[in-house]
N, C-alpha and C positions, 0 to 999 in steps of 0.2 A: 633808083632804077624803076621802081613801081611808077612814082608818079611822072616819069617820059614814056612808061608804054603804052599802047593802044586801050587797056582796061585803065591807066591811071588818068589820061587823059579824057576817059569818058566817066568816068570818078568825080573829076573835077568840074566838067559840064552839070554832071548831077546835081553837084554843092551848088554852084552858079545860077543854073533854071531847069529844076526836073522836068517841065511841062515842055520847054523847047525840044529836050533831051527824047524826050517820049516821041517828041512830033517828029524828031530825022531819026527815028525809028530804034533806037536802042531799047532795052526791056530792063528798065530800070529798076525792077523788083528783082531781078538777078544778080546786078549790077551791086544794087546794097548789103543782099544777100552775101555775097561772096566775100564785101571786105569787111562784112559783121563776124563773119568765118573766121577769116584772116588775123581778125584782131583778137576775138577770142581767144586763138591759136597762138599768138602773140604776148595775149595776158596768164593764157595756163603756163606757157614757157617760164614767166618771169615772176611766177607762183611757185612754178620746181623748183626754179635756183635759188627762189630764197628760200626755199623749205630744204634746200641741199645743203645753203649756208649755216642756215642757224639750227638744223636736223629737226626742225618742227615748225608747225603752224598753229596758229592759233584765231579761233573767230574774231577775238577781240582785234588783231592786226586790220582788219577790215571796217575799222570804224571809220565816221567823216572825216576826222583827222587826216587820215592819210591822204583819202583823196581830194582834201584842200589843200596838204601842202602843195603836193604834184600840180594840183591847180596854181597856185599862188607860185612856184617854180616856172611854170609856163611863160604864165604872166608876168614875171618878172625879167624874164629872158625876152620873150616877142613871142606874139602867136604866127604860126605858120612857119615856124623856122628850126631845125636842130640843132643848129647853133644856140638859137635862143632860150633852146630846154636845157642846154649841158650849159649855160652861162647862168641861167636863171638858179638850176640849180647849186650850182655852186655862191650863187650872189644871198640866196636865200641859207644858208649851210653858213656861210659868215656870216650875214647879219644874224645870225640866232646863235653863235658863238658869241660873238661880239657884243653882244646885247644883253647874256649870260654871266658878263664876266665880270667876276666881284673887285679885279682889281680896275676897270675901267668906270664902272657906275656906281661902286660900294654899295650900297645898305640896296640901290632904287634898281640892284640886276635883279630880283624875287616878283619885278614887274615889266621881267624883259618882252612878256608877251605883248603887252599894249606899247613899249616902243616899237618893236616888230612892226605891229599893225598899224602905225601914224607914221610908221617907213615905209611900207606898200603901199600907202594909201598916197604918201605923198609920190611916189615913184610911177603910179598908175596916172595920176593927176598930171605931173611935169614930163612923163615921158611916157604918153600912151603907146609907143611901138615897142615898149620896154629897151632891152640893152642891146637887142640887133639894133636899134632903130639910128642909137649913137653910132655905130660902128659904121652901117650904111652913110649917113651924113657927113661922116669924117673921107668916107673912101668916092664920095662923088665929088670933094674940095679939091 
């Protein structure tokens, strides 16, 4: 809903060409302002519920870890897409099961990290729109 209304389409002018954005007169320092707001408001939300879920917080939750998986989720899925976050992460949630698991790789799951990472590596490499990008390709045949 955000990004069909009047502020998300001038959101996305912004991402596109700030400098054009500024010249048909919008006040792009607003414009940013507002959905740095928004996100904020967005990210403390999704800080309470999981300090509701697991009844604490802790600094350490805030390490790069986290926000590499989420990266690598994204990525995995397609950027630009919701679909490609709720696939990514689920695709990313398996392969780190899967990769984990002593009855599929015996002794070499204790280096499931570095399969992980020569799996993304190869996924980013053969399929840069990540896993929308199949889905799209199979629904235009």
């Amino acid at each position: 809903m955000l990004l069909k209304s009047r502020f998300g389409r001038a959101l996305a002018g912004i991402k596109a060409n700030e400098q054009r954005m500024r010249a048909a007169g919008f006040a792009t320092f607003g414009y940013k302002l507002a959905i740095f707001v928004v996100s904020a408001m967005m990210a403390g939300l999704a800080g309470y519920l999981f300090a509701l879920k697991d009844g604490f917080v802790n600094p350490e939750m805030l390490s790069w870890h986290q926000s590499g998986a989420v990266l690598i989720m994204i990525i995995l899925g397609g950027l630009g897409h919701l679909r490609g976050a709720v696939l990514g992460a689920f695709a990313f949630a398996l392969l780190q099961e899967l990769f984990q698991s002593q009855a599929v790789f015996g002794a070499f799951a204790k280096h499931w990290q570095l399969m992980l990472g020569l799996t993304i590596i190869a996924f980013v490499a053969l399929m840069p729109r990540g896993l929308v990008g199949l889905l799209h390709k199979e629904g235009a045949k």
